[in-house]
C-alpha positions, 0 to 999 in steps of 0.5 A: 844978419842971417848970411853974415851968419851963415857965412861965419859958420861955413868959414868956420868949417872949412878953418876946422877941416884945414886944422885937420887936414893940417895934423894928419899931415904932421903925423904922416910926416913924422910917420915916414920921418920916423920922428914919432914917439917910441921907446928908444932905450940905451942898452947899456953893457950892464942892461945886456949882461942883466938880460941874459943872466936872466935868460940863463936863469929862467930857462935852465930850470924850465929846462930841467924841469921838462927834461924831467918830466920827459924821463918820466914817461915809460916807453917800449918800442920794439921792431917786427918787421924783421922778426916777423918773416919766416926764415925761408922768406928772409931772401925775399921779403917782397914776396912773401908780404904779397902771397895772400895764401900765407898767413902773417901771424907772428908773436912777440914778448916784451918786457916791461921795464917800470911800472907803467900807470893806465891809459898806456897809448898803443902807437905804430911807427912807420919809418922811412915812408914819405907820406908828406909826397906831393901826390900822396898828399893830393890824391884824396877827396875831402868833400867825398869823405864829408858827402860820399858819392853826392861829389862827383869829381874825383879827379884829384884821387888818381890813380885811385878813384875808381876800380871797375867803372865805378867810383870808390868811397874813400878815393885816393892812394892815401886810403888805399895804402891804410895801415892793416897790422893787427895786435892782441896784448896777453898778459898771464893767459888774459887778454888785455883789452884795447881800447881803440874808440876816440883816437882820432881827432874830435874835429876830424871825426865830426867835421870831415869824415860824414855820419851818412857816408858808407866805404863803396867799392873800395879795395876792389881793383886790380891791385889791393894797397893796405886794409879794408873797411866795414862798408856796414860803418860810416867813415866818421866811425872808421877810427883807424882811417881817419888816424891814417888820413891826417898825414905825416909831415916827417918820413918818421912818424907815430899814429896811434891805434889804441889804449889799455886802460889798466896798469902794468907792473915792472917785470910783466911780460907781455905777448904781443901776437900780431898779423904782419900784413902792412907792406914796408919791404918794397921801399925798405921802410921799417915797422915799430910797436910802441907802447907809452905813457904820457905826462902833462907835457905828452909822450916822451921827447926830450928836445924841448927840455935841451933846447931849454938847457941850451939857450939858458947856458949859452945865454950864461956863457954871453953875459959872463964874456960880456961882463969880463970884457967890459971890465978888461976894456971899459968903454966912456958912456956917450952923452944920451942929451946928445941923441937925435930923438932926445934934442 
């Protein structure tokens, strides 16, 4: 009786795990089959011209709404680079940008159209430089940043990762070309105070930049490519480097070097005196100072509120040519009993 059972219990195993094998391959073949069950709807014209009504009704106020909200933030932008070089040097800009014995200084009055509400974001803007070059982009060291001189390969910073024999701390064209134009903001014989403490990003400075990493033999080669660095501050500190290291993707781009946090009225004049020291004129680039405010949606750029507008009507327009060329051409509805998933 004992092996009788025995038996049993073991043909009943084998019939369950047949059982199994059996509706696995049933649900593989309607798998592959596409026999599964799924949500197969009928898009009716009424279903279609419904759906992008709706569309259109939804994102055209959205729309609206952001391109409001983008007109709302005052912005100031204003060219130097051209301004910024003495008559005489017009004819040879090149020159004149390289001669360290010649001071740099220059000043501008800007004017401010509205009243503009404190924190007002101080952004430089470089136009045609391509940070998003293959070599530039390449020509850093990562783990030198975050350890200093404990990693030894820097073969991926050439050219620049050494100068006299010795390496140099940060390696690579991207912090050997750092933006080094200064600004001072006067407003009625009063200097305004900029801010320029937390303009990088908090990861960047906590993750990839090291606290026990100091500049080392930087800027001292043969040929000096932007700014220097305090080698007295660790490089988690150096804000305007690391706003310099996260390149940009587009040859257009904004990086930011400060805030004033005070308000300023509609009509102030702002005198704006600055070193002009950044070399643009040997690829004909271009430099900008912009001053903002901000919104709940950021700076102000209006492509998102028109590409809100655009979808919303031209959804309108489809549901309206749709709509009239049901009505001038009906068509019968076919029998949806009829379809292969529903026999």
């Amino acid at each position: 009786m004992e092996v009788e059972g025995g038996n049993t219990s073991a043909n009943d195993a084998v019939a369950r795990k047949i059982s199994i094998q059996s509706r696995r391959a049933k649900v593989f073949y309607q798998f592959t089959q596409q026999n599964l069950p799924a949500c197969k709807p009928v898009l009716t014209p009424s279903w279609i011209v419904t759906t992008f009504l709706l569309m259109g009704v939804i994102f055209i106020p959205i729309g609206l709404v952001t391109l409001r909200t983008s007109h709302s933030v005052i912005e100031i932008v204003e060219r130097y680079d051209t301004e910024c070089i003495p008559e005489k040097f017009r004819g040879n800009k090149v020159s004149y940008i390289k001669d360290s014995t010649i001071l740099k200084n220059c000043s501008l009055y800007l004017k401010v159209p509205k009243h503009m509400k404190a924190p007002i974001y101080i952004y430089y803007q470089l136009d045609n430089y391509y940070q998003n070059h293959r070599r530039y982009v390449k020509s850093r060291n990562d783990q030198q940043l975050l350890h200093g001189l404990k990693s030894n390969d820097t073969s991926s910073c050439q050219p620049e990762d050494s100068s006299n024999g010795l390496p140099s701390v940060p390696c690579g064209l991207i912090a050997w070309s750092l933006f080094n134009d200064t600004f001072k903001f006067i407003r009625e014989s009063s200097e305004l105070v900029v801010n320029r403490k937390n303009i990088a990003w908090k990861s960047d400075r906590n993750h990839k930049f090291g606290k026990q990493v100091y500049p080392f033999n930087f800027q001292n080669g043969t040929f000096i490519g932007g700014g220097s660095l305090d080698p007295s501050v660790p490089l988690s500190d150096q804000e305007d480097l690391i706003v310099w290291m996260r390149t940009a993707a587009l040859p257009s781009f904004r990086k930011m070097y400060g805030r004033i946090e005070e308000d300023l009225d509609a009509d102030d004049v702002i005198a704006v005196h600055l070193m002009n020291n950044y070399n643009t004129y040997s690829f004909g680039g271009k430099k900008k100072l912009v001053l903002s405010t901000s919104s709940w949606l950021g700076g102000k750029n209006d492509f998102l509120g028109v590409a809100y507008v655009f979808v919303g009507s031209s959804s309108i327009i489809i549901s309206l040519v749709f709509m009239l060329l049901h009505v001038k051409n009906p068509r019968p509805y076919g029998e949806t009993a009829y379809l292969s998933w529903n026999r």
